[in-house]
C-alpha positions in Angstrom: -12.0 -5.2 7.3 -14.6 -6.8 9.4 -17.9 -6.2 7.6 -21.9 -7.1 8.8 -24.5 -7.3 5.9 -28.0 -6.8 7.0 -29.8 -8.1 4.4 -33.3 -7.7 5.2 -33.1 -3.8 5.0 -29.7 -4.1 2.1 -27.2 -2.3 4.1 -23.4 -3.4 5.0 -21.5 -1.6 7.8 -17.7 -2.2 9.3 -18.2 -3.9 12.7 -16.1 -2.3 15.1 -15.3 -5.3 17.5 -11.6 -5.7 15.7 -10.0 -6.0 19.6 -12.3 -9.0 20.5 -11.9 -10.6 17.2 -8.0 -10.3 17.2 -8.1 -11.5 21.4 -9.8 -15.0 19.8 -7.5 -14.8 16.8 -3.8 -14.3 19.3 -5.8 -16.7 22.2 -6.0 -19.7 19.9 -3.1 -19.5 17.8 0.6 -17.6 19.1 -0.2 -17.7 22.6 -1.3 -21.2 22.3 1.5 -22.7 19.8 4.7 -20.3 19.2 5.2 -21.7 16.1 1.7 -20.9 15.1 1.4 -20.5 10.9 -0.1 -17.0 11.1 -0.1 -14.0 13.3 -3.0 -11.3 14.1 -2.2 -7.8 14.7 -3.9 -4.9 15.6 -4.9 -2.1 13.2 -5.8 1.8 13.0 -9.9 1.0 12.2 -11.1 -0.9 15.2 -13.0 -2.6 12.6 -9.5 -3.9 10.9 -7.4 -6.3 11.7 -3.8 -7.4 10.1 -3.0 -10.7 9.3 0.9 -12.1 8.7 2.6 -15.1 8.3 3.8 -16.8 11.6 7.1 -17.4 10.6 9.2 -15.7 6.6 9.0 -17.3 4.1 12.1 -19.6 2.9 14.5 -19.2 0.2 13.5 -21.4 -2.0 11.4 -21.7 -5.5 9.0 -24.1 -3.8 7.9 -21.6 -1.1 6.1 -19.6 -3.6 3.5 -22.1 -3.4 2.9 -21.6 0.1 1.9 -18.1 0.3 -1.8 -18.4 -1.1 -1.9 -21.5 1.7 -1.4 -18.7 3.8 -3.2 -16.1 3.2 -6.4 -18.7 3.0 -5.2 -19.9 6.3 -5.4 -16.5 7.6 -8.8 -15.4 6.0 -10.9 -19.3 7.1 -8.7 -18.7 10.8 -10.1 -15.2 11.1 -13.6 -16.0 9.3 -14.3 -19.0 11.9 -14.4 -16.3 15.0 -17.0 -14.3 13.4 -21.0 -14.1 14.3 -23.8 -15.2 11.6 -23.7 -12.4 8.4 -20.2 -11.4 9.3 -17.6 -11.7 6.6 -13.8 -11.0 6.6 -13.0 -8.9 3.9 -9.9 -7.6 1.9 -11.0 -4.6 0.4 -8.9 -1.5 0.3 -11.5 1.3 1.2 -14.8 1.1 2.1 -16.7 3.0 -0.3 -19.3 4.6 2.9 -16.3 5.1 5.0 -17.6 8.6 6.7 -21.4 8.6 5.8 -24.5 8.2 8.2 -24.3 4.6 9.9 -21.3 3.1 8.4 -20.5 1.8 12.0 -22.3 -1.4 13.5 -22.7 -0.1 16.4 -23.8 3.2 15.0 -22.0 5.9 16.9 -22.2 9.5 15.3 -19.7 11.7 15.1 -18.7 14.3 17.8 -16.4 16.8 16.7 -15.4 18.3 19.6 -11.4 19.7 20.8 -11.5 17.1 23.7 -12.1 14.3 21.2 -9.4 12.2 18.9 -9.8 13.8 15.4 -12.9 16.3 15.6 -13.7 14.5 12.6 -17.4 16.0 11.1 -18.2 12.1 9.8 -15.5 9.3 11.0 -16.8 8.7 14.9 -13.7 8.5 17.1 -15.3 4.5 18.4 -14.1 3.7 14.6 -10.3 4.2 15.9 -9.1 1.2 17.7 -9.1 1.3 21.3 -5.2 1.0 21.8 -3.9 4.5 23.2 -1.2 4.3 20.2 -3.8 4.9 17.4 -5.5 7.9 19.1 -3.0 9.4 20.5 -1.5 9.6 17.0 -5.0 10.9 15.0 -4.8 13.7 18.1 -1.0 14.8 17.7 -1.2 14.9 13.9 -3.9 17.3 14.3 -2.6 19.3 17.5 0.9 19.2 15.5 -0.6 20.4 12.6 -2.4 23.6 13.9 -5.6 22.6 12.4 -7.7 19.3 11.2 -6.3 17.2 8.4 -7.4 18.0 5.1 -7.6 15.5 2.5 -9.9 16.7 -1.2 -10.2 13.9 -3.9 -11.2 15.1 -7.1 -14.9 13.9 -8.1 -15.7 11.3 -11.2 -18.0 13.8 -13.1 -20.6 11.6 -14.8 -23.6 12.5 -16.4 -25.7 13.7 -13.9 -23.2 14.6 -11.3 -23.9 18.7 -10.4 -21.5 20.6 -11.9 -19.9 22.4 -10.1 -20.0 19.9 -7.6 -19.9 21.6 -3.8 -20.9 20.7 -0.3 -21.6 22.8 1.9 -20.6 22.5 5.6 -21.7 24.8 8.4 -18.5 24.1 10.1 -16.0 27.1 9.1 -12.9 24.9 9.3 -14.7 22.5 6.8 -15.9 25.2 4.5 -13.0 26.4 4.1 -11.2 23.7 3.7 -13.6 21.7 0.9 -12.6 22.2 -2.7 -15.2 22.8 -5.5 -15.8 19.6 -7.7 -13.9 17.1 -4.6 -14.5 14.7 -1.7 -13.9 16.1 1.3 -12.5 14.5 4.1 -11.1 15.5 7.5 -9.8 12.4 9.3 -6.6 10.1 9.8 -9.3 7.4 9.5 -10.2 8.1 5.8 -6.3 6.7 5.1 -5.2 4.9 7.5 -8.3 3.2 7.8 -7.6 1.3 4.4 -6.2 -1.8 3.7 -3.2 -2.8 1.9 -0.8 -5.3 0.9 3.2 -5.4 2.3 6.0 -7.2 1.7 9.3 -7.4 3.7 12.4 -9.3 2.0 15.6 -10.0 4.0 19.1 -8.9 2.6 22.5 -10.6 3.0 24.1 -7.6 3.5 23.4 -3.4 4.3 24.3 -3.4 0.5 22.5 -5.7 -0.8 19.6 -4.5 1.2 19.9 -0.6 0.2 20.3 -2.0 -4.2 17.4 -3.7 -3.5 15.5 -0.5 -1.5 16.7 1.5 -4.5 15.6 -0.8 -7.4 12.4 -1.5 -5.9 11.7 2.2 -5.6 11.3 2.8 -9.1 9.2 -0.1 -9.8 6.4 1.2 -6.8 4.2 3.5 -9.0 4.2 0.8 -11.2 3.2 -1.8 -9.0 0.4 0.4 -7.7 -0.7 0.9 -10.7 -1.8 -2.9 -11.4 -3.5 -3.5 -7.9 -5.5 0.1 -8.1 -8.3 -1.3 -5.6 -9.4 2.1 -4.1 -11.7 4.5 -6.3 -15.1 5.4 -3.9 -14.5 8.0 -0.4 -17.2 8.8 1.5 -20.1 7.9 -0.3 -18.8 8.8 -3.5 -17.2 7.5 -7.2 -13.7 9.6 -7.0 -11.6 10.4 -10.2 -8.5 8.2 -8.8 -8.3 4.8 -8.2 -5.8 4.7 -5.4 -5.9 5.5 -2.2 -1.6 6.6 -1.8 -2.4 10.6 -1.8 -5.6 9.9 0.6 -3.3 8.4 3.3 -0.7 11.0 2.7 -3.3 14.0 3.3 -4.6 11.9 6.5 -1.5 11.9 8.4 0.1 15.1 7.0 1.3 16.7 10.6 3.3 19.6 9.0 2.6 23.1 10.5 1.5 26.1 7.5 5.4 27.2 8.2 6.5 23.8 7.0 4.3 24.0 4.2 5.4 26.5 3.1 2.2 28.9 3.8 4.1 31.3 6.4 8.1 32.7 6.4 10.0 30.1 8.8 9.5 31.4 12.7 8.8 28.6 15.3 9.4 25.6 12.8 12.9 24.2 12.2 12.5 23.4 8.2 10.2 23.7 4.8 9.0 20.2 4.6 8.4 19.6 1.0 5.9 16.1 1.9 3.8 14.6 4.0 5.3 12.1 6.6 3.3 9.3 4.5 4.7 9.5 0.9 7.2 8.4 -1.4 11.0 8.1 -1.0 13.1 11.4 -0.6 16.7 9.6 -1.4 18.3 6.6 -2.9 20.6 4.6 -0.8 23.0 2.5 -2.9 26.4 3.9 -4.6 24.5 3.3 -8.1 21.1 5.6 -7.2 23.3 8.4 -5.3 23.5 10.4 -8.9 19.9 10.1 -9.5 19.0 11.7 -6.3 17.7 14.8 -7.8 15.2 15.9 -5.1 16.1 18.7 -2.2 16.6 16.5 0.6 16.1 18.4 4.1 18.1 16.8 6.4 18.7 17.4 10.4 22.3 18.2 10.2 23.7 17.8 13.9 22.2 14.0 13.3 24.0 13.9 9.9 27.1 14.9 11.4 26.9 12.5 14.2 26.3 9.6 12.0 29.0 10.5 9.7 31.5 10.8 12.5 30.8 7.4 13.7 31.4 5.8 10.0 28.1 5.9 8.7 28.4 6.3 5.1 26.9 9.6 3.7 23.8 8.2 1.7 22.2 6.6 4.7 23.6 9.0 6.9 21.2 11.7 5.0 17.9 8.7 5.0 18.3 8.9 8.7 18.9 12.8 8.9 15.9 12.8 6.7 13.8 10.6 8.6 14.7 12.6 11.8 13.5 15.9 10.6 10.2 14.7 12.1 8.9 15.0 15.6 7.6 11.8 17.6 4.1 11.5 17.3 3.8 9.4 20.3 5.9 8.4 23.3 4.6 6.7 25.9 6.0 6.8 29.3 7.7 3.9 30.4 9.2 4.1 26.9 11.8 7.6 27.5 14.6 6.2 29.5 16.1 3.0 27.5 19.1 1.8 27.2 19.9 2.8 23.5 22.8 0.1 23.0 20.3 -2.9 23.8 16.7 -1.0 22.2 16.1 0.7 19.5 12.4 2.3 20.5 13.6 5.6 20.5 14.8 5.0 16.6 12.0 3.1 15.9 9.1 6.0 17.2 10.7 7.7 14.3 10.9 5.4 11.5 8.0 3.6 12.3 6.0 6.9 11.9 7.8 7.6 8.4 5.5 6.0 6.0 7.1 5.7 2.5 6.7 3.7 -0.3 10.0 1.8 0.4 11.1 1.4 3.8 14.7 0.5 5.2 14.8 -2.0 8.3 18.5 -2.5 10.2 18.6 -5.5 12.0 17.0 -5.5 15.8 19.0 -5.2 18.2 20.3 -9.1 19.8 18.0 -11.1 16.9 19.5 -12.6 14.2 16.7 -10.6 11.7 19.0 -9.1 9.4 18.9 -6.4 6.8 15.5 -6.4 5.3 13.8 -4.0 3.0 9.8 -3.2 2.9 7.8 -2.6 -0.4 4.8 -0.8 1.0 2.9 0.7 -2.0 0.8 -1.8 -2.8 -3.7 -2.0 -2.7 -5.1 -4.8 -0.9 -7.0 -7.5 -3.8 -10.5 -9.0 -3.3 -8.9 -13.1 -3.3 -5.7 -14.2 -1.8 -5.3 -15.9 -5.3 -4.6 -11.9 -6.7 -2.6 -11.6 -3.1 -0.6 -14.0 -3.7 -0.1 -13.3 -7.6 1.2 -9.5 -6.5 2.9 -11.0 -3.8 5.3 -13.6 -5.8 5.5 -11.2 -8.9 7.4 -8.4 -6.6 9.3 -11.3 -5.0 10.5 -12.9 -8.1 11.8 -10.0 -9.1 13.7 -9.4 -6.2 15.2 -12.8 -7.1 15.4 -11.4 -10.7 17.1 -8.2 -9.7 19.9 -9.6 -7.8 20.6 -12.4 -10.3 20.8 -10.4 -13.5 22.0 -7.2 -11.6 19.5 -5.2 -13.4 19.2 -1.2 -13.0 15.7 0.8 -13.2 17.5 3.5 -11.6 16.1 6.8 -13.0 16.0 10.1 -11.1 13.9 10.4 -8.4 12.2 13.3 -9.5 10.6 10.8 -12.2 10.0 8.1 -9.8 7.7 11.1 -8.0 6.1 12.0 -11.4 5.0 8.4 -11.8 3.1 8.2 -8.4 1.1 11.0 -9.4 0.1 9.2 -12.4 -0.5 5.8 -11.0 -3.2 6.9 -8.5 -5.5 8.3 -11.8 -8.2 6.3 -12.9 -7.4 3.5 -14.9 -3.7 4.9 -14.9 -2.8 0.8 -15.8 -4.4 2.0 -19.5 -3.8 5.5 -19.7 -0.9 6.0 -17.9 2.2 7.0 -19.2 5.3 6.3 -16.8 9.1 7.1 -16.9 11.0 3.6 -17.1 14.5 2.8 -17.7 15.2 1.5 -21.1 18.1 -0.6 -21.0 17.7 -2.0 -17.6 20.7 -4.9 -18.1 24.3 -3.2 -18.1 26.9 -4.6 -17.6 26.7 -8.2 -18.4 27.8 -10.4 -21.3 26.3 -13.6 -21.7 22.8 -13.0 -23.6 19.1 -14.4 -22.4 15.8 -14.3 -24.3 14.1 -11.6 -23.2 16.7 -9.9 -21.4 19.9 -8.2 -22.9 22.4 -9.6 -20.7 22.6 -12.3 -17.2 25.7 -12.2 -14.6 29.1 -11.1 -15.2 29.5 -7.8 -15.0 28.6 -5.2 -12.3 24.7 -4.4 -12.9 24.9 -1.2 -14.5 26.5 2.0 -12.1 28.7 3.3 -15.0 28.8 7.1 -15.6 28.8 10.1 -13.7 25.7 11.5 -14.7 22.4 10.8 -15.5 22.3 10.9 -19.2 18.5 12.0 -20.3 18.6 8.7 -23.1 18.8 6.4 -20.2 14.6 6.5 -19.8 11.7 7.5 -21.7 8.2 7.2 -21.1 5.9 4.0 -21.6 2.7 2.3 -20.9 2.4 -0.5 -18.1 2.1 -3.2 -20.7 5.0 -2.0 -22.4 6.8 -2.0 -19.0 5.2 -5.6 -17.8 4.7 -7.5 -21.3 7.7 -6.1 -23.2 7.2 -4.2 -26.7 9.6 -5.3 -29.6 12.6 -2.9 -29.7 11.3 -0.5 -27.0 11.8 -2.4 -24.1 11.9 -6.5 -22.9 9.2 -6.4 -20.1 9.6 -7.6 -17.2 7.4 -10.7 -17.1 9.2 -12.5 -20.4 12.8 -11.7 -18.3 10.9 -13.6 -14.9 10.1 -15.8 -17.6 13.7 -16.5 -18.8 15.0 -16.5 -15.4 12.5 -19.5 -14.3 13.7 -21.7 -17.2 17.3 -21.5 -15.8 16.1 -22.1 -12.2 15.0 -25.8 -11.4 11.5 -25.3 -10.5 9.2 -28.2 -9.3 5.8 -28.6 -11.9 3.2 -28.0 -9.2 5.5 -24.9 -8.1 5.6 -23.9 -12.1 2.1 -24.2 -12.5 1.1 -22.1 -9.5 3.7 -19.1 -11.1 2.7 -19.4 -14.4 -1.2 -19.0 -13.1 0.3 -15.8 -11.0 1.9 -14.1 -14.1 -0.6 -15.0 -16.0 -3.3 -12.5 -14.0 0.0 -9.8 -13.9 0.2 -10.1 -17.4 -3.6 -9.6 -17.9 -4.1 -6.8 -16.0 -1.1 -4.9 -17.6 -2.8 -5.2 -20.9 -6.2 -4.8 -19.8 -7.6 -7.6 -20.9 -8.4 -8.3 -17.2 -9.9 -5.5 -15.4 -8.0 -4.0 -12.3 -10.2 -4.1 -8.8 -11.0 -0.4 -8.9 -11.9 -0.7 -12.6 -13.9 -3.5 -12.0 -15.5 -1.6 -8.7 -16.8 1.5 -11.2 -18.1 -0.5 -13.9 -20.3 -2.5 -11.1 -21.9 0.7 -9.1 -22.2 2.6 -13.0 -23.9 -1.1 -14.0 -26.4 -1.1 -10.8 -30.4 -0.4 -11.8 -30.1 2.0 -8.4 -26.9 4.2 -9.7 -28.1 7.7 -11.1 -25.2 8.8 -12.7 -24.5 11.1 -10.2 -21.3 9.6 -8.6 -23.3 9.2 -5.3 -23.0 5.7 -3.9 -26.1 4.4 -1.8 -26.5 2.2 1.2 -28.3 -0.2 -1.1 -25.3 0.0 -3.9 -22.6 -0.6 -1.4 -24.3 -3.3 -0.3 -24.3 -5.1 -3.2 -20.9 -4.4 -4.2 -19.5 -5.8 -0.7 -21.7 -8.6 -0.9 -20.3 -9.6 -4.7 -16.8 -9.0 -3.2 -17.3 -11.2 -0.4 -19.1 -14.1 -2.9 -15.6 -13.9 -5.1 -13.4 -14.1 -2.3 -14.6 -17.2 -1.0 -15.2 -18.5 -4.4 -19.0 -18.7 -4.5 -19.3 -16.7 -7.8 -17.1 -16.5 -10.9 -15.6 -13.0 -11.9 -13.6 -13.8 -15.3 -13.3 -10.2 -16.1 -10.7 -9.6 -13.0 -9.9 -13.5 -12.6 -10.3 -15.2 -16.2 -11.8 -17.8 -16.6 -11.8 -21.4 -15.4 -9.9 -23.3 -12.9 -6.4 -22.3 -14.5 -6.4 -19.4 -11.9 -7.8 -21.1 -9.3 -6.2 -24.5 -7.6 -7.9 -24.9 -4.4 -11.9 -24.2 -3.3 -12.4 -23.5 0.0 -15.4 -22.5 2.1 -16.0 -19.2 3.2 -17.6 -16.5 5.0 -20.4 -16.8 7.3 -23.1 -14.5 5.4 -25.6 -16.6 3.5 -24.3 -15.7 0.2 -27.5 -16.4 -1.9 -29.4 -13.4 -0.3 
């Protein structure tokens, strides 16, 4: 997010010139040199911008020290563009996102049927200018029948009134706010956030759809540990993650497919959002844990089955297809489907889940790859990078030991519920496999078994012994006779692979903060967020957040991120987690 800090009058607002910025960003890097190390992107807020590497990442163990080169690439590339008191940052949302003047310029919101989202606080000049973005935030809504509705439950501190209600002379608004919860009414309040994704290539479609399924299970967790996200709107919230925000903000179903009204003019009962976790597992082993209803366009179904397709993707794509197009522009309906795949694309690019499955392009030799999408955006591309190599690691892990989290899917969807509560990394308690290493024979520390035997798809049926419910230490750290963790079986796998010492180091720094946070003896960015505002001489203990208090907060942010200021209760301490200083944004940092 592109942020501008006034500090004369204490007051940071989101600068909406994210089209010129990326225009510098594309002019002096891709278009200049096609083997450019990064690549911009544009985003939903006009005041975002996304940043990826130029080119993936390579196979091997010393490539894990490249990716925090990277990301401070990206963030000193995109930093040197910016005016005097601008800053680049890599916060998930912006806690005034939707109050009075959190735009520079300030442009109020017009909430009219002519306009993008008739939003009652996010101004459609927040949306960025490319016809995609608002032509989506308009079809949701016209799709929909009414305005999105998204209502995050409150923190209730000390002073904050109880019940807690606003009131809105708009009737749609008023009837749409709950008591004692945020309101928000805008694709902007979700998809105006920032996050953190990885994409992994496969070697194969079944390779690819084990990995999609493994890596499903372990996404509540995941998003658990990087909870970055607990202010809306001016407000401290009683979650910490932003997953069910962006859900509610894109959620296109009609009352019918919510199941409000019988079925007339809609097709199906959708049972979620088109921005949400997984409906079905994809691989042989995960077919007899898909215990969820799966609604599926059968005439697509059919097709695909007919044309040797096997059944479990066959149903993902049904699935997916169950959806409308949200946008389609026109020199993009006649294509020739053998040599594009737009018109697959407008649909699965439009599906946002927590996994997502990506067939090769047509004529590119991109194969198989798999997206792990659940992820909250951290404050340093030190944290980045430590998320980053942890998921990929165990990728590496997953594939090499053959492991199996497979548990049903229904639990899978029980655990994101819990991981977007407030400090659900302490209090959470989250379905987990328990023996995670069938199937093999030789024995490793920290793991039951290593390669030679199939990875665990035995059985018929679930058996209810196969999981049980445990904290995210117990998952990450391991707990003697529950369950190994996951960090001592990265651990064991390392000291079998040969590993370079500066490569080592740099993993060992990155587990290190995993580990940490897991047991909470570093704080998570959203717990470290609410103990700062709760810890400001302006908070009240009403849960409001002031002009003055966001201020400071982004301001701190922005100080850590460019390593101006220590922050040992979410880093530790020292130069152990920290192996390079570079300089930073362009705000003087001592105001």
């Amino acid at each position: 997010m592109l942020v501008s800090f006034d500090h004369e009058n204490k007051k940071v607002q989101l600068v909406l010139n994210g089209e010129d910025v990326l225009e510098t960003l594309q002019e002096k890097g891709e278009r200049t040199n096609p083997n450019h190390p990064t690549l911009w992107r544009p985003e939903y807020g006009s005041y975002m911008i996304e940043g990826t590497p130029g080119q993936p990442y390579g196979g091997t163990m010393s490539e894990f020290n490249t990716v925090e080169d990277n990301m401070r690439k990206r963030r000193e590339e995109a930093t040197s563009v910016l005016e005097e008191n601008q800053a680049l940052c890599t916060i998930t949302s912006f806690p005034r996102l939707g109050c009075p003047g959190f735009t520079l310029p300030v442009y109020k919101p017009n909430p009219v049927e002519g306009g993008a989202s008739k939003s009652l606080f996010f101004p459609d000049e927040a949306i960025n200018k490319h016809p995609r973005f608002s032509t989506l935030t308009r079809n949701i809504r016209h799709r929909r029948g009414e305005k999105v509705v998204i209502n995050v439950p409150i923190f209730k501190d000390k002073n904050t009134p109880a019940p807690f209600i606003e009131t809105f002379e708009d009737d749609e608004a008023a009837r749409a706010a709950k008591p004692d919860h945020i309101y928000m009414d805008a694709m902007g309040f979700g998809m105006g956030n920032c996050c953190l994704q990885v994409t992994f290539q496969a070697c194969s479609i079944s390779e690819a759809s084990y990995l999609y399924d493994q890596l499903a299970t372990i996404c509540p967790i995941v998003m658990a540990l990087s909870a970055a996200s607990p202010f809306y709107r001016g407000y401290v919230s009683d979650i910490d993650c932003r997953w069910g925000v962006i859900s509610a903000s894109v959620d296109d179903r009609t009352r019918e497919e919510r199941g409000l009204e019988p079925l007339k003019s809609s097709s199906y009962r959708i049972s979620k959002s088109r921005y949400d976790s997984i409906d079905s597992y994809l691989s042989k082993c995960g077919e007899k844990y898909n215990d969820i209803d799966l609604t599926i366009d059968r005439g697509i179904y059919e097709q695909l089955v007919q044309n040797g397709i096997d059944h479990l993707l066959a149903q993902h794509v049904a699935h997916l297809f169950i959806r409308d197009p949200l946008t389609l522009f026109q020199e993009k309906i006649d294509l020739d489907d053998a040599n594009e795949s737009d018109h697959f694309e407008n649909i699965q690019s439009t599906n946002w889940q927590t996994m997502r499955f990506k067939p090769p392009p047509p004529n590119s030799d991109i194969g198989w790859r798999v997206e792990f999408r659940p992820m909250e955006v951290q404050l340093t591309d030190f944290e980045n990078s430590a998320y980053v190599v942890f998921v990929v690691l165990l990728t590496r892990v997953i594939l090499s030991y053959k492991l199996d989290f497979l548990i049903p899917l229904s639990k899978v969807d029980e655990n994101m519920k819990v991981a977007q509560k407030r400090d659900a990394v302490l209090q959470g308690m989250f379905y987990f496999r328990k023996d995670i290493c069938k199937g093999g024979s030789a024995v490793v520390d920290g793991c039951g078994k290593v390669p030679g035997g199939g990875g665990g798809c035995g059985g018929s049926e679930p058996a209810l012994e196969e999981y049980t419910l445990m904290s995210i230490d117990t998952i990450i750290n391991g707990k003697e006779g529950v369950f190994p963790g996951l960090i001592p079986i990265l651990n064991s796998y390392l000291e079998n692979m040969e590993v370079d010492v500066d490569t080592r180091c740099s993993i060992m720094n990155y587990l290190k903060l995993i580990k940490k946070r897991a047991s909470g003896e570093l704080m998570t960015v959203a717990r470290w967020m609410r103990e700062f505002i709760a810890n400001h001489p302006d908070y009240k203990q009403d849960s409001v957040i002031t002009d003055e208090m966001n201020y400071s907060l982004i301001l701190k942010c922005n100080q850590i991120a460019n390593e101006l200021c220590e922050c040992p209760e979410l880093l530790g301490s020292g130069s152990a987690f920290r192996r390079v200083r570079y300089s930073g944004s362009k705000t003087d940092s001592s105001s």
